[in-house]
C-alpha positions in Angstrom: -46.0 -11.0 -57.0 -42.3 -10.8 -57.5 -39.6 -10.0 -54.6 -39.9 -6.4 -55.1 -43.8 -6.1 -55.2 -46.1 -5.7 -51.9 -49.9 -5.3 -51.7 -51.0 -1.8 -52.8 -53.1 -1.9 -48.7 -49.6 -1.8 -48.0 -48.0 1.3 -49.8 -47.7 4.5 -48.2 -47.2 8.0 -48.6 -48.4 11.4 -47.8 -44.7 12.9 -47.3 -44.3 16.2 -48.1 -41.6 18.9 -47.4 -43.0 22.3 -45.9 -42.5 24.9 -48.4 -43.5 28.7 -47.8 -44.3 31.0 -50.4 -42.1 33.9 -51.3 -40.9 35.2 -55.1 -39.8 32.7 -57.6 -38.1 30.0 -55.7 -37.6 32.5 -52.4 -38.9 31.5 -49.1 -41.1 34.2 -47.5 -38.7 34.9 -44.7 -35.7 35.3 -47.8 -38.3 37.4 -49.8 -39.4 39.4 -47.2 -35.2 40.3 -46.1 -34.6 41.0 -49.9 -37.1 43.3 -50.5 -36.0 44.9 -47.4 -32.9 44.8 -48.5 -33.7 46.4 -51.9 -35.3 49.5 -49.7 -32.4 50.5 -47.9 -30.6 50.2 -51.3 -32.9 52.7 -53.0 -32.8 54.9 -49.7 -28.8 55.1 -49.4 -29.0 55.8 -53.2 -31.2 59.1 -52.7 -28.0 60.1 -50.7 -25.5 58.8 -52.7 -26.1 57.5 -56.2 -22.9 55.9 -56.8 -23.8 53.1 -54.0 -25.6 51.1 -56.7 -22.6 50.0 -58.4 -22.1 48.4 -55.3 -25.0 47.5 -53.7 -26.7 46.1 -56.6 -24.0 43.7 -57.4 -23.9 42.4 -54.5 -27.3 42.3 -53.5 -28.1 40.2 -56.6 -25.5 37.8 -55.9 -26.8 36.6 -52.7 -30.4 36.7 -53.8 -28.8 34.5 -56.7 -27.4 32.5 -53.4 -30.2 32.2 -52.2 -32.7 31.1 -54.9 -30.0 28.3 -56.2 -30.2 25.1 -54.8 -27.6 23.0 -53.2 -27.9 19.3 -52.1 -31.0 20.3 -51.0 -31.2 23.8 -49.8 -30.1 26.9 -50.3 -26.8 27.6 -51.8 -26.5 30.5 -49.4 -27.4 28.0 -46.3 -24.8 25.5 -48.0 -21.9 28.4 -48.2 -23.1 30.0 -45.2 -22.9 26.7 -42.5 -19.4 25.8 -44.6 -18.2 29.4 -43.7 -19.0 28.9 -40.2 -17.4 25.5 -40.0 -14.5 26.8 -41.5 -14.0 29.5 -38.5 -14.8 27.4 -36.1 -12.2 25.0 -37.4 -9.9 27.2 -37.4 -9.9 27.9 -33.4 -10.3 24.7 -32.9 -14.0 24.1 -31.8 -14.7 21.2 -33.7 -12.2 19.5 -31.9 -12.5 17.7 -28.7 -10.0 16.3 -26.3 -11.0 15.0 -22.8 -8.7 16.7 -20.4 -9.1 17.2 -16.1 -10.0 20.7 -15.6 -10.9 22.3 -12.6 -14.5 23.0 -12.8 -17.7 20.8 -12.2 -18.5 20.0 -16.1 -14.6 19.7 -17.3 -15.6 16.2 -18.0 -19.2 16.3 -19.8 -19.8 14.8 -23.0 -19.0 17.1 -26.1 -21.7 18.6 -28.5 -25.0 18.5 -27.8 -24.5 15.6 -24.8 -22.8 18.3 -22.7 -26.2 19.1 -20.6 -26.9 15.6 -20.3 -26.4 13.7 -17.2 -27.2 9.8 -16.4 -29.9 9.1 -13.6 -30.2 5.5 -11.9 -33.4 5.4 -11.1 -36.1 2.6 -9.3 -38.8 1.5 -11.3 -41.6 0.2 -8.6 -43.9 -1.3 -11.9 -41.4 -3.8 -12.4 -39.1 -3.7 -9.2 -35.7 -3.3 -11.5 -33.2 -0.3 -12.1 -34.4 2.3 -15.1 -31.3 4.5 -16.5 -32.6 8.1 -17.6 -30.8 10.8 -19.2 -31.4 14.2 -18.1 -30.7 17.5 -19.9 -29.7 19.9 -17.2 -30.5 23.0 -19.6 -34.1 22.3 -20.2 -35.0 20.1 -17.8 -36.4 17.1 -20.3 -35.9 13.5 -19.5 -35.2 10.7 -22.2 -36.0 7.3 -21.3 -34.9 4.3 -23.2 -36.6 0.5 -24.4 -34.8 -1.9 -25.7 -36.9 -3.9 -28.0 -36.5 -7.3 -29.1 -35.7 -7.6 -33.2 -37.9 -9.0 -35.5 -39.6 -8.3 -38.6 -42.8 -8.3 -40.3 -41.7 -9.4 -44.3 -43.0 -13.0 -43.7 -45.7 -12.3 -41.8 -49.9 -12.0 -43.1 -50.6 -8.9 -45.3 -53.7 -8.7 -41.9 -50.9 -8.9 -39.4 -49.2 -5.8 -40.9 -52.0 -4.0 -41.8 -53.0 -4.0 -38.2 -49.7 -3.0 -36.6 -49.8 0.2 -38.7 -53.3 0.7 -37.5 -51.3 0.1 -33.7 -48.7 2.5 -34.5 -51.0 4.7 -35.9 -52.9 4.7 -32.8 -49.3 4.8 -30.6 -48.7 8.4 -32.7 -52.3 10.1 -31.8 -51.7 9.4 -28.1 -48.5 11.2 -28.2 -50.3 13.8 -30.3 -52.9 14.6 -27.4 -49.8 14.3 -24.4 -48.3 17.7 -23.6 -45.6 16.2 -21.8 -44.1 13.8 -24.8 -42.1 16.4 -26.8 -40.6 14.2 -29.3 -39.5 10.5 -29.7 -36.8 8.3 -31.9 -36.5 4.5 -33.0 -32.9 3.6 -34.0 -31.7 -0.2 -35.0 -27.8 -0.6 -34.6 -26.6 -3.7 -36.8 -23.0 -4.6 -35.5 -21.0 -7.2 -38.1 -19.1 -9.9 -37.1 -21.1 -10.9 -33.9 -20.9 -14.5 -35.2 -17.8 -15.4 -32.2 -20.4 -15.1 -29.2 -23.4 -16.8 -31.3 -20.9 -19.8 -31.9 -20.1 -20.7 -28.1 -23.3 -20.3 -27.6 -24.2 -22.9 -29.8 -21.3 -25.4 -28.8 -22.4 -25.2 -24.7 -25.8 -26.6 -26.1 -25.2 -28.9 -28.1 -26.2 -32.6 -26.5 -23.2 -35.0 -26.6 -25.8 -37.8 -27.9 -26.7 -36.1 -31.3 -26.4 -37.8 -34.1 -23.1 -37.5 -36.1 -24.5 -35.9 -39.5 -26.5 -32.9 -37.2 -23.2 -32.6 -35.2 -21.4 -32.0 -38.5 -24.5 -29.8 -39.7 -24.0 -27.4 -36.5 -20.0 -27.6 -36.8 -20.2 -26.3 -40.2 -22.8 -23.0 -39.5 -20.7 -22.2 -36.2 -17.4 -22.3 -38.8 -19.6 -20.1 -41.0 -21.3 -17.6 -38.5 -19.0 -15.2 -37.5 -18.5 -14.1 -41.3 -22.5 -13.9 -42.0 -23.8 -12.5 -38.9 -24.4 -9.9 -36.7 -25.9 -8.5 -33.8 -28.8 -5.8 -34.1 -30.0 -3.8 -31.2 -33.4 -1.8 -31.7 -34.4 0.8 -29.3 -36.7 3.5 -28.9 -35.9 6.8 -26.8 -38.8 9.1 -25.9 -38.2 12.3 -24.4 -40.6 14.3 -22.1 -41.3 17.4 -20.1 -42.4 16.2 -16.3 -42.5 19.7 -15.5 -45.1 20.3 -18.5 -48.1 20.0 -16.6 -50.7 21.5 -14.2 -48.9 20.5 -11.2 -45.8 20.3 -11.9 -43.1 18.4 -9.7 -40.1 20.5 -8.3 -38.3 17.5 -7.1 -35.9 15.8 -9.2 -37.1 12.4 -7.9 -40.8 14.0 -8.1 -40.0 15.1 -11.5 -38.1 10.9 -12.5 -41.5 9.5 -11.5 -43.5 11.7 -14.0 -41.4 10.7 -16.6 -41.9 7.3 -16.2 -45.5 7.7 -15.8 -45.3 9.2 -18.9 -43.6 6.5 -20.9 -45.0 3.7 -19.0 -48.8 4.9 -20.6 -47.1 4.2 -24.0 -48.2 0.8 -25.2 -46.8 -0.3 -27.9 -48.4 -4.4 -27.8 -49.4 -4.1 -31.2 -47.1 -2.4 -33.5 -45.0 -5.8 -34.8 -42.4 -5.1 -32.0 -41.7 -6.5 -28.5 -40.5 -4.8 -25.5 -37.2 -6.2 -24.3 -37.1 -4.1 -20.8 -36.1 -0.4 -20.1 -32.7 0.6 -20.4 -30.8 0.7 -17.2 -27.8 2.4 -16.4 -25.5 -0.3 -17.5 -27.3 -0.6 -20.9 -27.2 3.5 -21.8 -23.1 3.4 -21.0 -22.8 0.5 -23.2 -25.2 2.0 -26.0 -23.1 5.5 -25.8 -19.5 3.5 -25.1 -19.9 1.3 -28.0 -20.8 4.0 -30.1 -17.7 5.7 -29.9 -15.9 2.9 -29.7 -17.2 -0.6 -31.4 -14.9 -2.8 -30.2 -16.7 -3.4 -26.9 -20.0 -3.9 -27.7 -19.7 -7.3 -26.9 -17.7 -6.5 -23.6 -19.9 -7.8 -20.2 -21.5 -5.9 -17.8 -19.2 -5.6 -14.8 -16.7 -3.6 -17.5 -19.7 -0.7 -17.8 -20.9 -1.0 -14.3 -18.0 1.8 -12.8 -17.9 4.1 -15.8 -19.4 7.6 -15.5 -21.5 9.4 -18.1 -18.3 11.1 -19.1 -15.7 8.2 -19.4 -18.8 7.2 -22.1 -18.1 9.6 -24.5 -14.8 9.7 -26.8 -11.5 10.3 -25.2 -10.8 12.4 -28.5 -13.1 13.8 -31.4 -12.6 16.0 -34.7 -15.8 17.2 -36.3 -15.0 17.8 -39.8 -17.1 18.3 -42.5 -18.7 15.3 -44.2 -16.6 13.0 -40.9 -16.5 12.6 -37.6 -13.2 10.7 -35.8 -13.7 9.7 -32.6 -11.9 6.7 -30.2 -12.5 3.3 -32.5 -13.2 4.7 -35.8 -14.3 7.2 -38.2 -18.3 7.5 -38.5 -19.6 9.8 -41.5 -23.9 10.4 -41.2 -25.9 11.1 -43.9 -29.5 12.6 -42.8 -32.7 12.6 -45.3 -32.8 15.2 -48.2 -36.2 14.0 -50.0 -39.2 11.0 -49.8 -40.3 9.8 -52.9 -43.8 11.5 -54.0 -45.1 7.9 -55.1 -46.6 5.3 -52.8 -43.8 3.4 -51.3 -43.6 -0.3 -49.6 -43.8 -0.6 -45.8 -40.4 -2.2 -46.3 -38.8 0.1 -48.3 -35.8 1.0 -45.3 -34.8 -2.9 -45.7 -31.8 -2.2 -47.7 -30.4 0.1 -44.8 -31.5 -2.8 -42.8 -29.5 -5.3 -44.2 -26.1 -6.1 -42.3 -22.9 -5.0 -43.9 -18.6 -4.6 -43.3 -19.3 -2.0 -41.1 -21.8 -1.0 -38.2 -24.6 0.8 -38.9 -27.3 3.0 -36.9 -30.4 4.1 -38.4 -32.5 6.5 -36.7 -35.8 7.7 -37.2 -36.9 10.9 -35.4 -40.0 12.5 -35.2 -42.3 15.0 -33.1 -46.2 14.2 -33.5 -47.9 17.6 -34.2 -50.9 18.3 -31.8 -54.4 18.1 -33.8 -54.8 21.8 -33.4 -51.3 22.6 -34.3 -51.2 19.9 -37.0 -54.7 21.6 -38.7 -52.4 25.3 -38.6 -49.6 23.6 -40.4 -51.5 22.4 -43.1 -53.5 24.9 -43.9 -50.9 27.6 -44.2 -49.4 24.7 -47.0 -52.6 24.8 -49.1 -52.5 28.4 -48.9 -49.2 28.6 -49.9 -49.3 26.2 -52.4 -52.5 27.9 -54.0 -50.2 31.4 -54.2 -47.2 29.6 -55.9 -49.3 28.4 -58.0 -51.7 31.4 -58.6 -48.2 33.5 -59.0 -46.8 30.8 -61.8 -50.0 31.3 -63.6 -50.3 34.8 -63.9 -46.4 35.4 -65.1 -46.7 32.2 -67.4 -50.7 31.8 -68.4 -50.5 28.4 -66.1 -49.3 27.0 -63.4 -46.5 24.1 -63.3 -48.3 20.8 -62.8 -45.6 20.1 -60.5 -47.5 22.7 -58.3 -50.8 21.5 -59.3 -49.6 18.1 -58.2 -48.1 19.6 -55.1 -51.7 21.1 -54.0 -53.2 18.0 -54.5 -51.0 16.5 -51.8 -51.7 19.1 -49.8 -55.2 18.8 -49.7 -55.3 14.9 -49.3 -53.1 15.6 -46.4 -55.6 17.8 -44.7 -58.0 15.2 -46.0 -56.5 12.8 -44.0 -56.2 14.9 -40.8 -59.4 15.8 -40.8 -60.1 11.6 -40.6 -58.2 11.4 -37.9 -54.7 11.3 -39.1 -51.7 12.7 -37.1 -49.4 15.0 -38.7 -45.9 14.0 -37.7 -42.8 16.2 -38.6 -39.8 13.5 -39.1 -36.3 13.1 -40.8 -34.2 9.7 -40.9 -30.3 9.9 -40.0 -28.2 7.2 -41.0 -24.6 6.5 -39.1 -21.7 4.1 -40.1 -18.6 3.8 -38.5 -15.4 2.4 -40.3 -12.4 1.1 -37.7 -9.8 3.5 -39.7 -9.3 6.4 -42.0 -8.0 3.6 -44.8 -11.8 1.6 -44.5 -13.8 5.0 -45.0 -14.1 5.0 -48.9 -15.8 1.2 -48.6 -18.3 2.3 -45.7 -19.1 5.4 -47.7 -19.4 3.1 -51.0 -21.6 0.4 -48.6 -23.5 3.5 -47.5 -24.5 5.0 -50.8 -25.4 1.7 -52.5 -27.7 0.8 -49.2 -29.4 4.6 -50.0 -29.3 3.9 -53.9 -31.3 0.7 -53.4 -34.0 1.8 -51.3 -35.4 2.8 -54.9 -36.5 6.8 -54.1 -35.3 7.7 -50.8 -33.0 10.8 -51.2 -30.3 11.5 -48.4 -26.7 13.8 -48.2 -23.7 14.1 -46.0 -24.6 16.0 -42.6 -22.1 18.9 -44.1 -20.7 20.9 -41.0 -23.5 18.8 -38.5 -21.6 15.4 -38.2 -20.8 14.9 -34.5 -24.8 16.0 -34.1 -26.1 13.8 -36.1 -24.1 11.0 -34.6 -25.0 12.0 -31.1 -28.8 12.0 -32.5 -28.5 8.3 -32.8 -27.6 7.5 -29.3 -29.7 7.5 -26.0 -28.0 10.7 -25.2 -31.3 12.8 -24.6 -30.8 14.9 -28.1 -33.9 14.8 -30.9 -33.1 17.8 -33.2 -36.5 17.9 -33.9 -37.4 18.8 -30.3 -37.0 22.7 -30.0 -37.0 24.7 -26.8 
């Protein structure tokens, strides 16, 4: 078995992109609007004949829009978000400056953290504080773990085998609870956290040691800060405490639900461990550091008196494929396409691996429940059956692409009906450069980390870049979790 080979009771796959059938490489919704489109064409030329050296013309060109593809999707999606950006840049909403206003929110968190507000909260199952994030809008609560790092790549193929089985089993009970709406797991790897590791390592050191191991531990703590660095996993879950049949109308009521919630989580099992839940202290350094690196390392007491507001940046430009904020410039890629081959449990270990720069790598995801999952997949085989069945009768066959593509399909609902959970996920990945001058390097660092994950497919967040960072932070925000 060579370095890049795992067991085949270790490959997986089943990831497939929703597709919905519509003519030639339309979705339905985009064929359905063009043929209605085409109507009102032929109506207005009963009338007036002459429209259709207009109105052919130009609807062909944004049908041709919107059958072209473009990192991904639609060329008229692409042109479309890029033309909003654009106006939006222009009156200055992509920028953010944090001024004192008058009213209540002047000092909220930009974007999508503007709803959210920081609750210090008592946990009575352990007897210590619990931080929790609440979105005033829709009334969800996001609570934070921190988890202890580790990894599975030395461990018995058994040991992994039965932590997916764990996860697996972690996924169907958030499948079957109404009030879960959607969950994340992001790793932050911060360079250059070799400083702190080295006084560590010189206060224990026993003044009797031999000479040659005092010489051995001089030499790593004069090597450490230039090969190490400090990785902080966490897992956010958000819920609904109000999404049952009696639900609380007090806030504190409504805190206590959501902890109930997560608490019935376990995740002993799944190749992690639980450090604690977040408290107060740990979201403001989670969200400060974010926007501004240089005090991740920075102790408690300097976190302790900030408000949820003095977290965020003091200044922010959303551009297109960047975001600039107080320490640095981040750019976020999100996922474009999984390979369609069986791929290695470790296959994300190149995005894992420390580099120059700090990363943040996210995974998102909102279990389906059975009933909804079963829906899902059987509108797929059905539309994959009718792309097919389309191809064939234009062409005498169908693509084996699309033959290939039912097949998935229908192992999918295979699988489901076995007990499988059908999850709908994306993976974001954040890296943050100290100035303009270091962004070509981090975007280099970036793309070769993607490239050697051998399949995975990702792209800039174009227009979406402040989003996506916020997605990465314990800021209460999953975008797959929809009102």
């Amino acid at each position: 078995m060579t370095t890049h080979e795992v067991p085949k009771t270790l490959m997986v796959d089943g990831f497939r992109v929703r597709q919905s059938f519509g003519f030639g490489s339309l979705s339905k919704g985009a064929t359905m609007v063009a043929a209605a489109v085409l109507v009102a064409d032929g109506i207005i030329a009963t009338q007036a004949p002459i429209t259709l050296l207009v109105t052919l013309p130009l609807t062909g060109m944004v049908l041709g829009l919107a059958a072209a593809r473009r990192h991904g999707m639609s060329a008229l999606a692409y042109y479309w978000a890029k033309l909003s950006w654009r106006r939006a840049s222009r009156i200055d909403a992509t920028n953010y400056r944090r001024v004192l206003l008058p009213h209540p929110y002047a000092l909220d968190l930009p974007g999508v953290g503007a709803s959210s507000t920081l609750i210090k909260a008592h946990d009575p199952t352990t007897g210590k504080s619990v931080g929790i994030v609440h979105d005033r809008a829709s009334g969800r609560m996001t609570i934070t773990t921190l988890l202890a790092p580790g990894g599975s790549l030395m461990a018995p193929t058994s040991t992994v085998q039965s932590n997916l089985r764990t996860w697996s089993s972690v996924l169907d009970a958030m499948s079957t609870d109404d009030q879960i709406k959607g969950a994340s797991v992001t790793i932050q790897i911060t360079p250059g956290a070799g400083e702190a590791l080295g006084d560590d390592v010189r206060s224990r050191q026993d003044p009797g040691a031999p000479q040659l191991a005092k010489k051995i531990i001089d030499e790593l703590v004069r090597t450490t800060p230039h090969a190490t660095a400090s990785v902080a996993p966490w897992m956010s879950v958000t819920v609904d405490p109000t999404a049952s049949a009696n639900a609380p109308t007090e806030l504190s009521d409504q805190v206590a639900e959501a902890l109930k919630v997560v608490d019935s989580l376990d995740l002993s099992g799944t190749g992690t461990d639980i450090e604690r839940r977040c408290t107060d202290v740990d979201l403001r350094r989670l969200v400060r550091s974010a926007y501004d690196p240089d005090v991740f390392n920075a102790r408690d007491r300097e976190f302790e008196e900030l408000s949820w507001s003095e977290c965020g940046p003091q200044a922010a430009d959303d551009e297109w494929t960047e975001y600039a904020h107080d320490g640095g410039v981040s750019i976020s890629w999100v996922l474009r396409e999984m390979p369609r081959r069986p791929i290695p449990y470790s296959v994300l270990l190149p995005l894992l691996a420390p580099g120059r720069f700090q990363r943040r790598i996210t995974l998102a995801y909102r279990v389906l429940d059975p009933h909804e999952g079963e829906a899902v997949l059987e509108r797929e085989i059905s539309h994959a059956y009718q792309r097919a069945q389309a191809t064939a009768e234009v062409k005498g066959r169908a693509k084996w692409s699309q033959r290939a593509d039912t097949a998935r399909a229908e192992q999918a609902a295979a699988q489901v009906a076995g007990g499988s959970q059908v999850v709908d996920w994306t993976l974001m990945v954040t890296v943050t450069a100290r100035s303009t001058a270091e962004l070509p390097a981090a975007r280099q660092e970036l793309e070769r980390a993607v490239k050697a994950t051998r399949g995975i497919r990702m792209r800039p967040a174009y227009g979406a870049q402040a989003a996506v960072f916020a997605a990465g932070l314990p800021l209460g925000y999953n975008p797959l979790v929809k009102d």
